[in-house]
C-alpha positions, 0 to 999 in steps of 0.5 A: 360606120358613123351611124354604128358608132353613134349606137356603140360609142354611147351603149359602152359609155353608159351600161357600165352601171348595169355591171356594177362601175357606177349607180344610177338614181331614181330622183322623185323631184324629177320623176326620171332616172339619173347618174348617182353622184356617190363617192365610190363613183369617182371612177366612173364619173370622170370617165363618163364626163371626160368622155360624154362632154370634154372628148364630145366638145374637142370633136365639135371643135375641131370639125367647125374648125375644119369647115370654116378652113374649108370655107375660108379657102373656097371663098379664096379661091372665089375671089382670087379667081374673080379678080384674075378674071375681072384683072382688078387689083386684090382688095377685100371681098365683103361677101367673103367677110360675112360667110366667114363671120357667119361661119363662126357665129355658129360654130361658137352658138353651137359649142354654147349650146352644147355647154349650156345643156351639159350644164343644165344637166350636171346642175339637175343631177346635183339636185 
């Protein structure tokens, strides 16, 4: 179902130029085909940035939120039964600390990428 959606979802975001909702641009500079940025496209330009980067970006978000609470939890429940077994007193697990701060130095360089070639992209289409 993942893998289908992965064809469907960007094959119905992008062929409405094909039917007329939009244009797409030769650019000599760049030698490749690109979205045109005419003003009877508003329409469609908000569509295809609210869904190709502002839905994308939530969808990121909200899974990398979802598996540092996962990895948050089951490093909890790593320590908790640790010290139930070892009978020593709750303190801080440094290991604990470093999964989750490496959980987010990639959730946060993945959404930075991400933004980053969106932005990268938008400023070509202009040129």
């Amino acid at each position: 179902m993942i893998i289908t959606g992965s064809w469907v979802v960007p094959i119905l975001v992008c062929s409405p130029p094909l039917y007329g909702w939009g244009t797409i641009e030769f650019r000599y500079k760049f030698t490749d085909c690109a979205m045109g940025w005419n003003i009877g496209d508003v329409s469609y330009i908000t569509f295809l940035l609210t869904v190709a980067i502002m839905i994308t970006m939530i969808v990121i978000i909200c899974l990398y939120y979802a598996v540092f609470r996962f990895v948050r939890r089951s490093s909890r429940q790593i320590e908790s039964h640790i010290q139930v077994e070892s009978h020593r007193q709750q303190q801080n697990n440094p290991v604990t600390t470093r999964k989750e701060t490496r959980v987010i130095k990639v959730f946060v360089s993945v959404v930075f990428v991400y933004v980053l070639c969106w932005d990268t992209r938008l400023y070509r289409w202009y040129l």
